[in-house]
N, C-alpha and C positions, 0 to 999 in steps of 0.2 A: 740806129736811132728809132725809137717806139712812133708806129702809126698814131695818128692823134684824131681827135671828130673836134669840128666847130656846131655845136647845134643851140639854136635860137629861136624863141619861144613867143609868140605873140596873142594876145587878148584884142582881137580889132572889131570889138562890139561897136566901140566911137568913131569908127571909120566908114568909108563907103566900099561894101566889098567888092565891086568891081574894079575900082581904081587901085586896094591894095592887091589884089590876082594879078590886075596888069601889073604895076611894078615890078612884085615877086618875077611873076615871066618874062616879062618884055627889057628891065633893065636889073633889078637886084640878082639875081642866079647866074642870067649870062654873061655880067661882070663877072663874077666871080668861077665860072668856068674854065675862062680867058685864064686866071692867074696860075703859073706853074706852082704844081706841087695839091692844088685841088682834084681829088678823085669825083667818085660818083658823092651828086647832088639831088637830093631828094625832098618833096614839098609832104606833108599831111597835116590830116584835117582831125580836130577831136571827135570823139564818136560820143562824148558827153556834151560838148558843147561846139556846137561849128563854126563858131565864131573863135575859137582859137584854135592856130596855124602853128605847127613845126615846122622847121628846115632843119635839115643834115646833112652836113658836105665832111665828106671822108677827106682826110689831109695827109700827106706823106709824112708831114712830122711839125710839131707844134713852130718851130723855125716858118712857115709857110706866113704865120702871120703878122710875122717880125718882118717878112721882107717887103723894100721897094714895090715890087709888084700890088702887092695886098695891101697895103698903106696909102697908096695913090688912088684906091677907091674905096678906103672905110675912115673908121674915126674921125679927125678933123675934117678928113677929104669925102666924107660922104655927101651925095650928090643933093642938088635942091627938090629933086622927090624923094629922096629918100630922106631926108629929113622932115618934110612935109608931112609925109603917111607914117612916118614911124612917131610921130610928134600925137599923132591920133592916138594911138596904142596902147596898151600897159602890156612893157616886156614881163614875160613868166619867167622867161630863166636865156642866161646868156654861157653857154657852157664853153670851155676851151679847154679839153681834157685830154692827156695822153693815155693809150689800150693800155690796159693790163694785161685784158684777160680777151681771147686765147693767141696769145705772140702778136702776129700781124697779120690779120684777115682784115677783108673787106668787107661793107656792106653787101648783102647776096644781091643778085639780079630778080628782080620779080617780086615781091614782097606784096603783099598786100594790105598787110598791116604792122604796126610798128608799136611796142610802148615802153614809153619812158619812164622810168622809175630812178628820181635825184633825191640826193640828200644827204643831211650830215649824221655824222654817229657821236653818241661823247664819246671824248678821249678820250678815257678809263676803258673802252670797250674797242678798240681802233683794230687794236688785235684781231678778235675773236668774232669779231662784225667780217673780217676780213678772211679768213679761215674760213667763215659760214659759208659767206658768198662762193668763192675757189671752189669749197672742197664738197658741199654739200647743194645751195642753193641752185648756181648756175649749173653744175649737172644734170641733178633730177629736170629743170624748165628745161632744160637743152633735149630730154628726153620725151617730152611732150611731144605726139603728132599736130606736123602743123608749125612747129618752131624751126626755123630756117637758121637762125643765130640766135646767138646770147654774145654780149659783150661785155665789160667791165672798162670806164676809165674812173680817171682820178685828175682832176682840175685842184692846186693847192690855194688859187688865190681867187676864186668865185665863190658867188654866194652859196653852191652846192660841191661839197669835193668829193662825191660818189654820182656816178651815174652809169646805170645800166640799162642797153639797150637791147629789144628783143625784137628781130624781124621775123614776122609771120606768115602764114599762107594769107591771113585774113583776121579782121581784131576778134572774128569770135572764139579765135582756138585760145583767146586770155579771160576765155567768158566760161568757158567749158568743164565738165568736171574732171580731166584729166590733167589739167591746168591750175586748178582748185587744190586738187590732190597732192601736187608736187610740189604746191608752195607751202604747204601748212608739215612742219613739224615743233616737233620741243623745242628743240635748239633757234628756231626763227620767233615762237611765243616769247622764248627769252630774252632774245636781242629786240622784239620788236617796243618795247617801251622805251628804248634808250634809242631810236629812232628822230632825228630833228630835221624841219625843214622840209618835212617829205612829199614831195612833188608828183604824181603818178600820171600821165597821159596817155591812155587807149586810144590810138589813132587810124584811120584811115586813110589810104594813098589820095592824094589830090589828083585829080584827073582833073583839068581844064573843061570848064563849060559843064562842068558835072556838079 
């Protein structure tokens, strides 16, 4: 069964940042640490804007959030702060995707930076968006110094069913001109008009008190 990520996306400009970091830490992560079948769990912070917050928790397989376990502390059963602080918020994106790409790896240890790149493609183009990404896209980034991974899932019933993740040394190696270099060809000029929904997050590691 394909590795899967849960990553969720928040805007808590309308919130009080301290109150949503303790949650994050002290009750929403370490629930979900608890539940079998969550790997590494991970917090970042935008490097556009710091008032928006990712989480990434690696999943043994999309079944993880179907089970008992994980149900007894999310959706209906989500707690009375987490209701509270998340009721502040505008969620960006709520992803539940199974890896594509490459088999079943993890998120790496150490990462410094992270960026997400979601979205949808038109049909007409589903194909050849997808051949891009495989055979041309995520190689060349994967060959950037400084790129730790590249990932690919696919989520069919969210508001985004592409999302590619890339862990880094640190977010400037997605700032850089070798990183500039390896994104720009013909074949991406092409596909890039038929791009929808396209969500891109340059993040930085959350360090607590930081």
């Amino acid at each position: 069964m394909p590795k899967a990520i849960l990553l969720v996306g928040f805007d808590f400009t309308n919130a009080h940042a301290d109150e949503f970091h303790d949650w994050y830490d002290l009750e929403h992560v370490p629930e979900r640490q608890r539940v079998p079948g969550f790997g590494l769990c991970e917090r970042w912070i935008s490097v556009a804007n710091p008032r928006q917050a990712v989480a990434a928790y690696d999943l043994a397989s999309l079944d993880v959030l179907a089970s008992d376990a994980y149900r007894a502390i999310a959706f209906e059963n989500l707690s009375v702060w987490s209701k509270r602080v998340t009721a502040l918020c505008t969620r960006l994106i709520r992803f539940d995707g199974e890896q594509t790409l490459p088999g079943d790896a993890d998120s790496p240890l150490g990462a410094g930076g992270l960026l997400v790149n979601a979205m949808n493609i038109a049909p007409e183009q589903e194909t050849g968006f997808n051949d891009w990404y495989d055979h041309e896209h995520i190689p060349a980034l994967s060959a950037v110094p400084g790129v730790l991974s590249a990932r690919r899932f696919i989520d069919p019933k969210g508001t985004h069913r592409h999302l590619a993740l890339y862990h880094l040394t640190s977010p400037e190696v997605a700032m850089g001109d070798a990183w500039k270099a390896a994104a720009f060809s013909p074949w991406t000029e092409q596909l890039r008009p038929h791009f929808r929904d396209h969500l891109r997050i340059l993040a930085r590691r959350y360090i607590r008190g930081q």
